[in-house]
C-alpha positions in Angstrom: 2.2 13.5 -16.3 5.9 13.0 -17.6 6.8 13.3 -20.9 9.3 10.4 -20.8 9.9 7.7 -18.4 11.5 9.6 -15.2 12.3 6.5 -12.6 10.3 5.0 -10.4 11.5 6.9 -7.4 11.1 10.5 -9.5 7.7 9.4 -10.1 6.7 7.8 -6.4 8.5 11.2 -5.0 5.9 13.3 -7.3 3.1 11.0 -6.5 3.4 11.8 -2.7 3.3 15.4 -3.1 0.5 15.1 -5.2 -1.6 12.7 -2.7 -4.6 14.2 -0.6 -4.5 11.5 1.4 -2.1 11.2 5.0 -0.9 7.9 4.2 1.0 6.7 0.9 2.1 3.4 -0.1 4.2 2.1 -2.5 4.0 -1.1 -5.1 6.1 -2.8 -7.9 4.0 -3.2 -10.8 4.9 -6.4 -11.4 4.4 -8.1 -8.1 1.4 -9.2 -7.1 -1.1 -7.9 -4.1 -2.4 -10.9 -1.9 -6.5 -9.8 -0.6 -5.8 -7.6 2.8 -2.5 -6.4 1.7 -3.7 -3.1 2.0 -5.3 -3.0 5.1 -2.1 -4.8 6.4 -0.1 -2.0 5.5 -2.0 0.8 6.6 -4.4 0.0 9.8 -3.3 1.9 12.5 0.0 3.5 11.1 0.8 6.4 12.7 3.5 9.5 12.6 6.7 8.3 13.0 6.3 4.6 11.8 7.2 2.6 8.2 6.4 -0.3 7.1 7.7 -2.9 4.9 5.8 -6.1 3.1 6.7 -9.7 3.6 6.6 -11.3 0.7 6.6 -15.1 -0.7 9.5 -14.9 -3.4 9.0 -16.8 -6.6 11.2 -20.0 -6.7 12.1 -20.0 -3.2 10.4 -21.4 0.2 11.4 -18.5 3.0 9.7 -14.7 3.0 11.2 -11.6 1.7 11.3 -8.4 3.7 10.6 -6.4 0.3 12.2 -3.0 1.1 10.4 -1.2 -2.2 6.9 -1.8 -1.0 6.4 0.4 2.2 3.8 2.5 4.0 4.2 5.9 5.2 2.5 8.6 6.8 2.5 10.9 3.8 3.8 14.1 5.9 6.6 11.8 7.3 7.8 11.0 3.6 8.2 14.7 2.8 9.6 15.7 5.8 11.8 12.7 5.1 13.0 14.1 1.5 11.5 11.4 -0.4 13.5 9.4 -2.2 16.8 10.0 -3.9 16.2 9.3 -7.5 18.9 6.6 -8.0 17.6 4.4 -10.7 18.1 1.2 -7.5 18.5 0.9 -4.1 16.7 4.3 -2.9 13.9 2.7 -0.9 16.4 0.8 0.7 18.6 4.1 2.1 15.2 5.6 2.6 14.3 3.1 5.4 17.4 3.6 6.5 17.2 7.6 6.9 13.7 6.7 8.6 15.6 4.9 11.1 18.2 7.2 12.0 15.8 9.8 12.0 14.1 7.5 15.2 11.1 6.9 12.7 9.9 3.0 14.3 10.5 0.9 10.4 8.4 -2.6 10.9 8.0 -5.5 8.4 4.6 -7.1 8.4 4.9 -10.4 10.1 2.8 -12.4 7.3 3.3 -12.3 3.8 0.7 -10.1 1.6 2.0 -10.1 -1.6 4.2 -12.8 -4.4 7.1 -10.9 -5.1 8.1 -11.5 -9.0 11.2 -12.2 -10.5 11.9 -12.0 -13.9 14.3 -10.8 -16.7 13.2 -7.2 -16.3 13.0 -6.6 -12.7 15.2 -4.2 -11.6 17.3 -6.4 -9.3 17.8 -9.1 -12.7 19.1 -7.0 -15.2 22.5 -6.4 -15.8 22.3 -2.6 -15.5 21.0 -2.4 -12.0 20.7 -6.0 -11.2 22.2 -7.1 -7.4 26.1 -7.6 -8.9 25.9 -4.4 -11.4 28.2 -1.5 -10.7 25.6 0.5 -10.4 24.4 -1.4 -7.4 27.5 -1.7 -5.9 27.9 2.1 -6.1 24.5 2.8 -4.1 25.2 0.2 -1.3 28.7 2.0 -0.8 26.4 5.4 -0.5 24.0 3.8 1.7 26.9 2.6 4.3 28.7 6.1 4.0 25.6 7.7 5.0 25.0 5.2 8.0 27.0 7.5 10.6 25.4 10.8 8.8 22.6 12.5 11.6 18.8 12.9 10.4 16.1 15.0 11.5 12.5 15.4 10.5 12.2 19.3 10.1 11.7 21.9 7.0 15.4 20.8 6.1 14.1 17.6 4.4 11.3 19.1 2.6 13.6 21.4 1.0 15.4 18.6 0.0 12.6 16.5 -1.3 12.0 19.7 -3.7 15.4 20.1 -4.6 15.1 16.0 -5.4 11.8 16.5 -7.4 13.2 19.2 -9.7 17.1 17.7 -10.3 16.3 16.2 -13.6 14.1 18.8 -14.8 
């Protein structure tokens, strides 16, 4: 569908509006599913709630809220805007938009995935690894836009197409 690699967050943003179904998910490709993930996401979601996986970390002993794999009531997501299309951190300051919008964000309470880490994974590299610049740049963003109101209307849809076609 794109000619070159656009971001995972361009790409997610593009999926939703291209989804027939009311609920989306999202997934790192190289993490790994545990059976029941799924269902865990997505049984009984409804308007106005997010969730987040738990997932076992490799190398370490203690679950990780995993902020890029969420669930969504697909109308939700667009009225949300979508994502920005930072190359890190976006699903992050879209949970947080959910929640200032009153959307009700959970994390699972049992872990359905392994969450990888390796040399390539977005929060390892130098570029937009969890000390780059880049990084740092978003999480000052994110903070700034902590006080900033949110509302679920047509506003946000107009944004998620203004969001969609920015790199175009």
């Amino acid at each position: 569908y794109f000619p070159e690699h656009a971001g995972a967050y361009r790409i997610r943003n593009t999926m939703a509006l291209m989804a027939s179904t009311d609920i989306i998910t999202t997934f790192d490709a190289d993490d790994w599913m545990y059976p029941r993930h799924l269902a865990a996401m997505t049984d009984g979601l409804m308007p106005g709630q997010v969730r987040v996986a738990l997932g076992d970390k490799q190398g370490e002993d203690r679950p990780h809220k995993a902020h890029g794999i969420q669930a969504w009531c697909r109308r939700d997501f667009i009225n949300m805007g979508g994502y920005e299309t930072w190359p890190c951190g976006a699903d992050t300051e879209a949970l947080q938009r959910a929640e200032q919008a009153g959307m009700e964000v959970t994390t699972l309470d049992v872990t359905t995935m392994k969450i990888r880490v390796h040399e390539g994974s977005l929060t390892q590299t130098r570029a937009t690894g969890y000390d780059s610049e880049i990084r740092q740049t978003v999480r000052g963003e994110i903070r700034k836009r902590r006080s900033e109101p949110v509302t679920l209307d047509a506003i946000g849809i107009a944004r998620f197409d203004w969001i969609c076609q920015e790199r175009e």
